[in-house]
Every structure is written in C-alpha cells, then in structure tokens.
BATI-814996 format. One record per residue: x negated, y, z of N, C-alpha, C in turn. Coordinates in steps of 0.1 Angstrom, whole numbers, plus 5000, padded with zeros to 4 digits. Layout:
XYZXYZXYZ;...
//
This chain:
130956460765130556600768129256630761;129456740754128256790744126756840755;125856810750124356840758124557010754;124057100767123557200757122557230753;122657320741121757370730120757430738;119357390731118057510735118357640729;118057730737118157880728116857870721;117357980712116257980700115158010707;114658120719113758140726112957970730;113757900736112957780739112357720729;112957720715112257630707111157700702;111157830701109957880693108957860707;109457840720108657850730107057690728;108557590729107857440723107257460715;107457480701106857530691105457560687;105257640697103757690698102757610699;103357510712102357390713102057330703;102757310694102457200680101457260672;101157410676100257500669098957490679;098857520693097857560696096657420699;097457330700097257210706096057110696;096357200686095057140670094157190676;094157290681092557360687092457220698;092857210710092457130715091856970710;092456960704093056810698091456760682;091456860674090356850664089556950668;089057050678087957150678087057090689;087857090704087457100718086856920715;088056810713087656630715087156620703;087256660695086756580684085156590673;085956760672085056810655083556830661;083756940670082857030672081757000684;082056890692080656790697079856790691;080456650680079756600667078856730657;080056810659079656860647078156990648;077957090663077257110672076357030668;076256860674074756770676073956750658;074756740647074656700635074356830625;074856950624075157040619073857160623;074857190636074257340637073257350652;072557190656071957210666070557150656;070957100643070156990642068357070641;067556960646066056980650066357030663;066957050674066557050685066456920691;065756880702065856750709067256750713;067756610715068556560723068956600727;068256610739068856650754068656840757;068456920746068257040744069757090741;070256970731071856990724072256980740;071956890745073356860751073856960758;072457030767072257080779072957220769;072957290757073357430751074657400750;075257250747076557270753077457250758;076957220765076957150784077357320788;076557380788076157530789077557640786;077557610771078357710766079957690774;080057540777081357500781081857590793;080257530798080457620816080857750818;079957830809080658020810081258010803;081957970797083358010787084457930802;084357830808085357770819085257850832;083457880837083757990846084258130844;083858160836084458320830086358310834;086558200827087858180829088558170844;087758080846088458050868088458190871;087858280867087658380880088658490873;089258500860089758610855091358600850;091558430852093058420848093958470857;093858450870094758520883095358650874;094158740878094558860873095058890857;094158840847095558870833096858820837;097258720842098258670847099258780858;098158850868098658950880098859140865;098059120853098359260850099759230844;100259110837101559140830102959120840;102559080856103759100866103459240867;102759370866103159500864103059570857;103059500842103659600835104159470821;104859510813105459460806104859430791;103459360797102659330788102159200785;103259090787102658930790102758900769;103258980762103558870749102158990742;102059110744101259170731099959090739;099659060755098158980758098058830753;099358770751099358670751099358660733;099558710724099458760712097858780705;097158870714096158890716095058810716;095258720727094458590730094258500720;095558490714095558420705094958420688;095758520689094858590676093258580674;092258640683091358660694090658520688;091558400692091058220692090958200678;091758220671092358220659091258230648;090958410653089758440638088358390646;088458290654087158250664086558160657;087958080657087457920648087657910633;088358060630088158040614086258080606;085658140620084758200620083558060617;084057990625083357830628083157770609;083657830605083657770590082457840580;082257940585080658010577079858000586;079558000598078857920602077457850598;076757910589075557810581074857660593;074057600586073357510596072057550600;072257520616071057580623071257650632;072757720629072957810637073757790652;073257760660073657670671074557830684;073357900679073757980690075358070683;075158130670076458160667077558070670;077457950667078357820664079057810681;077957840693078157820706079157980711;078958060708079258230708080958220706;081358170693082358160684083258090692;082557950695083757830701083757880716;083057940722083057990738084458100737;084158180728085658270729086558240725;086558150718087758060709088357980724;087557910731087957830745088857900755;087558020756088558070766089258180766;090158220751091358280743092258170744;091758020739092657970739093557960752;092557910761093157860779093658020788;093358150781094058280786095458290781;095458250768096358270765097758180771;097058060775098057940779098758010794;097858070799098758090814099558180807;099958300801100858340802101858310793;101158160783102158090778103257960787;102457940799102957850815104057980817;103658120818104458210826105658230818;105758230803107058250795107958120799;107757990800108557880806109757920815;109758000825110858070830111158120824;110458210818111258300808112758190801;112058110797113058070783113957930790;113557910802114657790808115357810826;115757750829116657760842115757620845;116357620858116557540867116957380865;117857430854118457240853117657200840;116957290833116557240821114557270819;113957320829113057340831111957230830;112057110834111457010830111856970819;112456990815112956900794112356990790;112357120792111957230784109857230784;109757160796108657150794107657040787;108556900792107956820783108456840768;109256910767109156930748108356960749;107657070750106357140747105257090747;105156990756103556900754103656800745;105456700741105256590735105056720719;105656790718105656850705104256920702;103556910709101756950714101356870707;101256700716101256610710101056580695;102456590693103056570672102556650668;102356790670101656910661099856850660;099456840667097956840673097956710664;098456640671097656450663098156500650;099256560643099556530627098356610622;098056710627096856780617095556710621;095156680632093856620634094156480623;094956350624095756260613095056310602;095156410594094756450579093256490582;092956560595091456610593090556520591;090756350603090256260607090356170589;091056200578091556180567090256240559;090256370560088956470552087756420555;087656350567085956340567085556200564;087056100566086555950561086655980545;087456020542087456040523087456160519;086456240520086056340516086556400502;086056280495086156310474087656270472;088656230486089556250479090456360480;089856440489090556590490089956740481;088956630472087856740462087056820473;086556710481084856800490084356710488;082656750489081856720484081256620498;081356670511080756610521081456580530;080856490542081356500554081456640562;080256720563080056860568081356930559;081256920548082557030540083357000548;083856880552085756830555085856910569;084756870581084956940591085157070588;084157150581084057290582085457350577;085857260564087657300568088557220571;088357160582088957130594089457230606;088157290602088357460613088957520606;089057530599089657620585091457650589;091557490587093157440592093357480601;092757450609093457470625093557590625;093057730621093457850626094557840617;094957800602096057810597096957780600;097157660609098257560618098357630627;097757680636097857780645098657880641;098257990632098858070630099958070627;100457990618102257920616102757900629;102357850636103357830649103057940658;102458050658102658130664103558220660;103658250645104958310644106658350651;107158170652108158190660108658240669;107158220681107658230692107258400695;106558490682106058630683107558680683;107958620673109858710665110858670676;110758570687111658510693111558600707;110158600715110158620728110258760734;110958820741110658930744110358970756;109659100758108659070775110159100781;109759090795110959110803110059200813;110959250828110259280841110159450837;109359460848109059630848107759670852;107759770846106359860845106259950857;105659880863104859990879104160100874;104460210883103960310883102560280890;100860370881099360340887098860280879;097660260880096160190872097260040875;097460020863097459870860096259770866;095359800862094259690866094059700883;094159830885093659830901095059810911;096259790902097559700908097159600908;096659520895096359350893095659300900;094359380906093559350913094059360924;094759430933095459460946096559340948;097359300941098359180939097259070942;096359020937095258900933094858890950;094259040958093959030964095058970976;096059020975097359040985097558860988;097558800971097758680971096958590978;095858600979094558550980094658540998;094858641004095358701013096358591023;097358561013098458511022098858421021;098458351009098558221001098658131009;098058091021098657981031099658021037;100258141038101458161047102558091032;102258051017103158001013102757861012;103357811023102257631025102957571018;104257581011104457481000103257520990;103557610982103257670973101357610969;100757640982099257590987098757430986;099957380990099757240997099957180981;101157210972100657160955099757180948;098957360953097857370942096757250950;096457220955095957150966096156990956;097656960955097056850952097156820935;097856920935097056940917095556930911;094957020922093257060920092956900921;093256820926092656680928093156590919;094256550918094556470905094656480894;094456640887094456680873092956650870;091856650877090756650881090456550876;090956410881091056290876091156260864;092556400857092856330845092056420839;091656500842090256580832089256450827;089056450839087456330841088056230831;089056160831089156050824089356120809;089856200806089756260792088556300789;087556360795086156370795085456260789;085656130802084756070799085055910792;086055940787087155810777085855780763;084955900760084455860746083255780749;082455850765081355820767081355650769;082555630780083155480779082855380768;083755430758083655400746082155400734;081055480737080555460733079055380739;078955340750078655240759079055130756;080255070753081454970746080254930732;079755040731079355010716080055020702;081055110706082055150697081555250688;081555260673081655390664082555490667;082255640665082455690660084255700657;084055660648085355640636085955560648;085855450653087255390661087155490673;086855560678086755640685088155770682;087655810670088755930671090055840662;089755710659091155570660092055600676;091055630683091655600697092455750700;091955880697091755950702093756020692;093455950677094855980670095755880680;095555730685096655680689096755780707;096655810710096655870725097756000719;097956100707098256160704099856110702;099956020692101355950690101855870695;100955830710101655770723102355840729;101855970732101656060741103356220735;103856140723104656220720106456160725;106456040720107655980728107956000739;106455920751106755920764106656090768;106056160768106756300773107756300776;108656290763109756320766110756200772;110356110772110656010781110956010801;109056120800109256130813110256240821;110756310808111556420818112756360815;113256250808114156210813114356150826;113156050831112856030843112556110852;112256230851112256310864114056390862;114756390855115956430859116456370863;116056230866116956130872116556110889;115156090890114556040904113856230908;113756320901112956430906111856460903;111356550901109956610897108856520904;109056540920107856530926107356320923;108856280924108756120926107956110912;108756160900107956150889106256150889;106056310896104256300894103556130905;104756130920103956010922104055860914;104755830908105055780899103255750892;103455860882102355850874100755850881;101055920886099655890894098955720902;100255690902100355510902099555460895;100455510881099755420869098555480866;097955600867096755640866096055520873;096255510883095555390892095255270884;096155250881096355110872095355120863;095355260853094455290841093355230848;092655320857091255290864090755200871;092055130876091054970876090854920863;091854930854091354870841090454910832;089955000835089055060827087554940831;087254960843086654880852086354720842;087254650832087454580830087254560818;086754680810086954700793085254640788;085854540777084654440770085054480756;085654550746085954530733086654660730;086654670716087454750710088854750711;089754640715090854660712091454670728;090654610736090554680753090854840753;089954860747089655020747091055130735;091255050725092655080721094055060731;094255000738094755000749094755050761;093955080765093555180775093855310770;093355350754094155440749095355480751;096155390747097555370745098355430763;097955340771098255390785097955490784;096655540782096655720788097655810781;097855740771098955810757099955830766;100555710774101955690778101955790791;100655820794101155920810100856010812;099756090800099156190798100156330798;100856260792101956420788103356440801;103356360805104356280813103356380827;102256330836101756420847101256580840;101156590836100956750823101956860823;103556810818104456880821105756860832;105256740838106056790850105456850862;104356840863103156920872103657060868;103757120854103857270854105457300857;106057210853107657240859107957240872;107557160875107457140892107157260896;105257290894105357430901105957550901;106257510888107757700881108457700891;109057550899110457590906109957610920;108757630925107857630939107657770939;107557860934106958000929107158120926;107558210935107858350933108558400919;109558370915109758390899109258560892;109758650899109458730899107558800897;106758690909105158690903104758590893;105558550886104858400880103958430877;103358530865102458490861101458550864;100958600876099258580890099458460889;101158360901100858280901100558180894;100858160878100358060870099158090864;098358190867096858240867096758130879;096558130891095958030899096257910898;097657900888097957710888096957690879;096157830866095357760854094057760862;093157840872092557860878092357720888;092957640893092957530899092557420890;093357430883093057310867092057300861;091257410860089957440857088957410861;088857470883088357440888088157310889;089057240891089157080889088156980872;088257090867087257000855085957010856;085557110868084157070866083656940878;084556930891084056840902084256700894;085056650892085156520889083656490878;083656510865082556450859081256500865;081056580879079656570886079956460895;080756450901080956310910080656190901;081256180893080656020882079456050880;078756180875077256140877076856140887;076556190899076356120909076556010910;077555930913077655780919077155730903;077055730893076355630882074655650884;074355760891072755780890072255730901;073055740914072655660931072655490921;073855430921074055340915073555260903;073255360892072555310884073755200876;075255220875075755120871077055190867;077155190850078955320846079655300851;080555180859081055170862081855220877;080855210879080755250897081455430895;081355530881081455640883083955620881;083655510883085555490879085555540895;084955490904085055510924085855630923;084855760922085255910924086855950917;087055840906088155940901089655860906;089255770906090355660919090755770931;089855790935089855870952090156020951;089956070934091156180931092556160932;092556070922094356030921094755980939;094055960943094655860960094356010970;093956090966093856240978094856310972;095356320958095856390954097756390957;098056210955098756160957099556180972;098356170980098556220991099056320999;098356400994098956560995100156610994;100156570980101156570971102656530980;102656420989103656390995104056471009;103756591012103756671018104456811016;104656821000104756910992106756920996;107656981000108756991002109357010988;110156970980111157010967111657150971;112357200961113157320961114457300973;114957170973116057160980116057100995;114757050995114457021008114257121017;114257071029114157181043112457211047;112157331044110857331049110357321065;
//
C-alpha cells in the first residue's frame, strides 16, 4: 500500500524551517554573542557587555510574551495570518542583513537590529505553529511536524557548516578576517532565509473569515475572553501548564550547554564542533520520533523524552572532557527535535481549530515565559551553593513537574 503524498502546501510548509532556523542556529547560538563581546561592544568592561545583552534579549523576549496572543488572536478575525506572517519575516530578514554594516563600536545599533530581528523572527513563528493545521489532518499532523524541525535542523546546521567554515579559513573564501567571515555570515543567513521563504509565500493561502469591526479591538476582546475562561478548557490549561515547565528545562539546557562547556575548559571552536553535531543529530531522530509517536501516541512520546532529558542531566553532572561533552551533545541532538515537534502537534490536536492561532500565541507565550525562569533558578542555586553543578537541581525538577502534569493531560480520544 502506497504512503500518501505531502501536498505541495506541506512541503513548502517544512521548507521554511530549513530557512528560518539559520537565524537561530548561526545569529541567536553562535555568531552574534561572540561577535557583540569582540566586535561591536569592544572597550566596554566585561560585565557591561554582558549585562547590554543580557538586556537586549529581555525586551525583545518580554515585548514578545505579552503581544503574540493577540497577533496570533488578529489573524483568527480576519484573513490576515500569511501577509503578517510575510511581514515578520521580511521585517527579520533586512534586520540581520543590517547586522553586516554595522561598523565596530557600535553596540547599541548592533543590539537595536538583532532585538527586532529576535522578535520578527519568534512573531513570525506562531503564526508559522498556526499554518500546521492549515497544511495537515489529524493522521499526519505529527510527521508533518517533525519534518519541519528535522528539516530546521538540515537547513540551519548546513549553512551554519560553511559559516563555522568562513571564520576557521577565512583566506580560503577570499576574506581577509575573522570579523569579515562573520559579518557575512549575517549576510547569508538573510539570503538562506529568503530562499526558503519563497515556497511557502507561492504555496499557502489564508483561509477563515473576516469579522465585521476594529480588528484589533476584536483581537483584544478574543485575548481577553480567552484569558477569561481558559481554565474552564482544563485539558487545554493543564498542557500549557506542563509545557511552561519542561520546555523551560530544554531552554535552560540549550542556554546553558556553552557555559558548561566553557568551565570544561573547552575553546571556542570545539564548542560550535558541538553545537554543528547537535544540528545533524537532531535531523534523523526527529523524524524518527514521529515515527514513534504514531505508534505509542503523542503524549507517551513527550513522556518518553522527558525521561531521557533526565538521563541527559544526570550526566551532565558527570562531564570531565571534551569528548564527554561531544556526547552529551549528541544526546541532546537525539531528543531535541523529537520533544520540539511533538509538543506542537500534540497541542494542534488539544485546540479550538477554528482559534488556533490566539491559541498558538499562548503556546509561544508559555515557551517564552519559560526561558526566562529556569536560567535564574541555576543562578540562584550556583550562587547559594557556590558549586555549577548544583544549578543541574532546578532543571531536573522542571522535567519531573512537567512530566507530571503532563500525565493528567487527557489525548483527543480519551474521556475527559
């Protein structure tokens, strides 16, 4: 019996990720830390860098918590989810091409540029979560989703691969420096970006209908309504619930995997070694895991992984070496994409189809929320403590609350 075909909608849907995912992948973990402390903060102290962008991260992430609901609640009334989501992107696009003139020194432009680049990119994504229905059913909604992140994955690690290329051999790409390779490194990524946005412009079309009234003062009245009643949907509650806690975890550990590592006494360079293998771990098993959740279920899946998250964090606990720490890579490679896209499939099938995207404004709004608790919990217990270690405690006790919850959460077919 023949599998069926993705419609063309789905693949340009996947697709995107292979584009947007370079922004994450060489701007957000890699370039533009380094490049910030070295570049365009240089002569400020230390701890002046950190705290500017420490800073910038924060209002570009709060700005976001409090405003995705609603872009998410304007395109359920009117038929405007692909020109905002278009928009956003675009928006991110000439943000980080911007990152490339940029002179040195310039810390506060440099902070300005990647703050709206951040949060175009992460606007854009909810009502990239909200097209997911759009382009799959019911039986294919999880495959359809881990395509998207393992092909995130492959997009993201292949162009970071060449970037991570530009700045170890510079003279063999005809630039002259390390600073040149980064600066077009940003260069690329709006270019890789922009190719894969194509597809899915020519492919997707809005659906739904346009309410009669002030669009915004609908969005806002829906946001409120939700806000409102959201426990009377106690499935619906009880997942964002244990989402906010175990994604939290996996933030924290992707947060703080370099600091790890560079405590370890690790360079640099094996560092974003680690950072490409997590990339082309992280592309197989995806799609590995939705073959595992079509077999045992969405939910068993996430507890599943949250297991091995466990596993990860005792072992972390345990890391003496470089090639420790390549392997620990490797694991997070193998589960990263795997709790990522069946978390967002999962909640597609828990969710008013008709509001998705308010409600995938609050699944991105939870996710978010969750990135800032966890790395203040590790500092806390490392500063009481006085010991790195001790900061693994807090994100253990995410994945084991989260897990928890989580088991409470009813499937689509179960009896509430």
């Amino acid at each position: 019996m023949n599998k069926p075909k993705l419609s063309p909608e789905a693949k340009a849907w996947i697709l995107y990720d292979g584009g947007n995912s370079a922004f994450a992948t060489t701007v957000i973990a890699a370039f533009f830390p380094i490049f910030f402390n070295d570049f365009w903060a240089t002569g400020l102290e230390a701890e002046v860098k950190t705290a500017y962008l420490g800073w910038g991260l924060t209002i570009s992430n709060l700005v976001l918590l409090f405003t995705s609901p609603f872009i998410g609640a304007i395109t359920d009334v009117s038929r405007t989810t692909k020109i905002l989501f278009s928009g956003f992107a675009c928006i991110a696009i000439i943000s980080v091409a911007a990152l490339y003139f940029i002179p040195a020194g310039s810390w506060l432009y440099a902070l300005i540029f990647f703050g709206i680049a951040n949060y175009c990119f992460a606007a854009g994504n909810t009502l990239y979560d909200k097209m997911l229905i759009q382009v799959s059913d019911e039986s294919n909604i999880a495959k359809i989703s881990s395509y998207g992140f393992a092909f995130g994955y492959l997009g993201g690690g292949s162009l970071f691969l060449l970037n991570a290329a530009m700045t170890i051999k510079p003279e063999f790409f005809g630039l002259n420096s390390v600073a040149e390779a980064v600066q077009w490194s940003f260069l690329s990524v709006s270019v890789w970006w922009t190719l894969f946005l194509i597809p899915i412009m020519l492919r997707i079309k809005d659906q739904g209908e346009t309410l009669p009234g002030n669009k915004l003062t609908l969005a806002f009245q829906k946001v409120l309504h939700t806000l409102k009643t959201v426990s009377s949907k106690k499935n619906v509650f009880i997942f964002l619930l244990a989402f906010f806690l175990y994604i939290d975890g996996v933030h924290t550990i992707m947060a703080m995997a370099a600091d790890f590592a560079l405590n370890l006494g690790l360079p640099s360079s094996d560092i974003i070694v680690a950072l490409i293998l997590v990339q082309f771990v992280a592309f197989p098993t995806t799609l590995l895991w939705s073959k595992v959740a079509s077999r045992i279920g969405d939910k068993n899946t996430l507890l599943i992984t949250i297991f091995l998250y466990l596993i990860v964090v005792g072992y972390s606990a345990f890391l003496s070496s470089a090639m420790e720490f390549y392997i620990l890579a490797a694991m997070v490679g193998a589960i990263q994409g795997g709790i990522q896209s069946i978390s967002r499939s999962y909640y597609a099938t828990l969710i008013p189809q008709q509001e998705a995207g308010e409600y995938f404004g609050f699944y991105n709004m939870f996710g978010r929320a969750g990135a800032f608790m966890g790395p203040a919990m590790v500092a806390i217990f490392v500063t009481m403590t006085n010991d790195t270690k001790s900061g693994l405690i807090p994100i253990a006790a995410l994945f084991i609350m989260g897990g928890i919850i989580l088991l409470k959460v009813k499937s689509p077919h179960e009896s509430l």
